[in-house]
N, C-alpha and C positions, 0 to 999 in steps of 0.2 A: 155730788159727782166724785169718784175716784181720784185719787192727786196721779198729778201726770207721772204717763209713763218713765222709768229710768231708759236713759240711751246705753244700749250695747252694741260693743262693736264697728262705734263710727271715726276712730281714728284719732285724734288727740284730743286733748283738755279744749281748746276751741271747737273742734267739729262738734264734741258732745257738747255744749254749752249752747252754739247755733242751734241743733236739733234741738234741745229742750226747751229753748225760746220759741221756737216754732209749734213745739205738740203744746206749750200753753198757750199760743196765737191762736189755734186752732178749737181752742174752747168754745171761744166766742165768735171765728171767724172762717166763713168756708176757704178750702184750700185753695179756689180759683181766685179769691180777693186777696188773699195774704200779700204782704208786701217783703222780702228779701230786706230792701233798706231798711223796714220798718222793725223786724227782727234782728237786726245788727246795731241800729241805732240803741236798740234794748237793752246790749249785751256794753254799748260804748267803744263798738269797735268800726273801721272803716264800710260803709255798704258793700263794697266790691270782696268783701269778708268771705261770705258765703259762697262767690263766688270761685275765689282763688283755692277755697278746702276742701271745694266738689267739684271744681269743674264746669256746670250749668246750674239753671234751677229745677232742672228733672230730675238731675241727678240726688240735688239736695231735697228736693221733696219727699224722692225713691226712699234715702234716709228717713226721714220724716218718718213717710208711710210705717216704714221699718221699724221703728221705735213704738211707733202705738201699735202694733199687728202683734209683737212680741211681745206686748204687755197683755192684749187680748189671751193672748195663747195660754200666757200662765195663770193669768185668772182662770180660763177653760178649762185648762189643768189639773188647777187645784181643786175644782169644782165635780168634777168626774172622780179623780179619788178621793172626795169624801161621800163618795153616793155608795151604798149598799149592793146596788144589784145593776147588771144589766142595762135595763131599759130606763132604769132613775139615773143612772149614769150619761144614756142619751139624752134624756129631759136634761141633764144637770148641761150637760152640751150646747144646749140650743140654748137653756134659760141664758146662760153665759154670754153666747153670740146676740141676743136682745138685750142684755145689756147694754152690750160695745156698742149697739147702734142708740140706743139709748142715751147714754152714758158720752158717749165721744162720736156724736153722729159725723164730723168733718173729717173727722182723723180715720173714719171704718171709708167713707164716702172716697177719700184718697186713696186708701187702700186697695179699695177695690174700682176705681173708676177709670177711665179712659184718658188721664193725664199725665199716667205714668205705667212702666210696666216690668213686672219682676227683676227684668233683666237688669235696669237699671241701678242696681244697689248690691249689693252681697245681704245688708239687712233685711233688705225686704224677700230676696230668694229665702233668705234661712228663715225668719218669720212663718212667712206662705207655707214651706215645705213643713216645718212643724206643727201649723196647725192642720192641715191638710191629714197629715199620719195621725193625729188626735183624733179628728173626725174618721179616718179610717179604721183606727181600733177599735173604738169607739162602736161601729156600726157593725165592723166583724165576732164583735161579742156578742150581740143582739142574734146573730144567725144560729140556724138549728146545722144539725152534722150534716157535713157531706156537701156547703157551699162552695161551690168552685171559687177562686182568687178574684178570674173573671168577674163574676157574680158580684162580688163583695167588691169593686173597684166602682161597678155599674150601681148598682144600693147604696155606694157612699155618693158618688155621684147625685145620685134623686133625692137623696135626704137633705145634700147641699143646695139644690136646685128649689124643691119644696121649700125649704124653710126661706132663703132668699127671696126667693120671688114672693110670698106670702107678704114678708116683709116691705118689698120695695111696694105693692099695691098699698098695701094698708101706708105708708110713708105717701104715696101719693096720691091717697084720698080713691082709688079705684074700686076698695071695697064697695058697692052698697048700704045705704045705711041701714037698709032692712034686715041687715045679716046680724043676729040676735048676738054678738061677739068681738073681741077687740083681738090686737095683733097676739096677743100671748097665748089668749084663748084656744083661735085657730090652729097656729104652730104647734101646741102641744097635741093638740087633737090629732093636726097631720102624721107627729110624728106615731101617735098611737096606732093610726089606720096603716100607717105604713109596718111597724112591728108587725100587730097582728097579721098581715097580708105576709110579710116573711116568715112567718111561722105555719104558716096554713102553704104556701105554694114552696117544696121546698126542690122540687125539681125544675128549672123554667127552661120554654122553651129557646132554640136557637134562631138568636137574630135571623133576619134573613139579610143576604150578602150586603145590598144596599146599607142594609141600616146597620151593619157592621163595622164601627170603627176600626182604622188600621191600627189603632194604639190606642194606650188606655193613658191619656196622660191629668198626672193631675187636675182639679181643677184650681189650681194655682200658678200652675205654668202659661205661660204667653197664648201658647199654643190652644188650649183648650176654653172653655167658656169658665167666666170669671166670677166663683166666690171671691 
């Protein structure tokens, strides 16, 4: 397993020390059982700790979140600039995000679950929004000339969408087991089918109004559907 994330950005020598008790709680322990006391008592400091240097425990989770999402990101990072081209640089993307879930399936499951929400943290916005643009760049290299912004906002979108949800079926057994393939297998395939399909359809058609979002908002923001 990867040694736990460094905390950035949560506020003093205590706040970071709390957060980093928690992303190692969180090895072995999903985010809905974690105990606050249990993380304080770790560190030898009052229970009511965590609560006096965030505020609640959403807020200190939000942190949490924040601390492994930003470690996620830079491994993605790092991982895409050592790829050669293009489309190895999207595999290098995605192999990265199987990892995270991998690798720190409580701390991605926080991350992205319904116990907390960007808003909550300044970490976890700045996290999100960086990995978000990684996936974005990411995807707008892959395109042939002449992609509208539009376009490339709506294709990082489905690239997010695809790979997650592949993920979450396979994570809850909804695959099939006829299906001759494990989770890695699939994801890299999708993301193949999806290339190729960008490169062959280089004009698309226009929404029709209904299915027209008013905004194109990350899919890391509150507002939109949740990598």
């Amino acid at each position: 397993m990867d040694s736990a994330p460094e905390v950035v950005g949560t506020g003093d020598a205590l706040d970071r020390r709390l957060v980093q008790a928690a992303v190692k709680a969180l090895e072995d322990t999903p985010a809905d059982a974690l105990s606050l006391r249990q993380v304080a008592q770790s560190l030898g400091v009052s229970h009511q700790a965590p609560y006096v240097h965030f505020g609640s425990k959403r807020r200190f989770l939000a942190a949490v979140a924040g601390a492994g999402l930003q470690s996620a990101a830079d491994d993605a990072a790092a991982a895409v600039a050592a790829s050669p081209d293009s489309l190895s640089r999207l595999h290098a993307l995605t192999g990265a995000y199987l990892s995270f879930i991998r690798d720190r399936p409580h701390l991605h499951d926080l991350a992205y679950g319904p116990a907390i929400a960007k808003r909550d943290h300044p970490a976890l916005q700045r996290a999100a929004a960086e990995y978000w643009s990684l996936l974005h760049d990411t995807v707008a290299a892959c395109q042939p000339p002449g992609i509208a912004e539009e376009e490339v906002l709506r294709r990082s979108a489905a690239t997010w969408g695809t790979v997650y949800g592949i993920t979450r079926l396979v994570t809850f057994h909804q695959i099939p087991q006829s299906v001759p393939a494990d989770a890695d297998t699939l994801v890299h395939a999708a993301i193949d089918a999806l290339f190729t399909g960008w490169q062959t359809q280089r004009i698309t058609r226009e929404p029709s109004d209904h299915n027209t979002p008013r905004t194109s908002p990350s899919p890391h923001n509150d507002e939109a559907v949740s990598p």
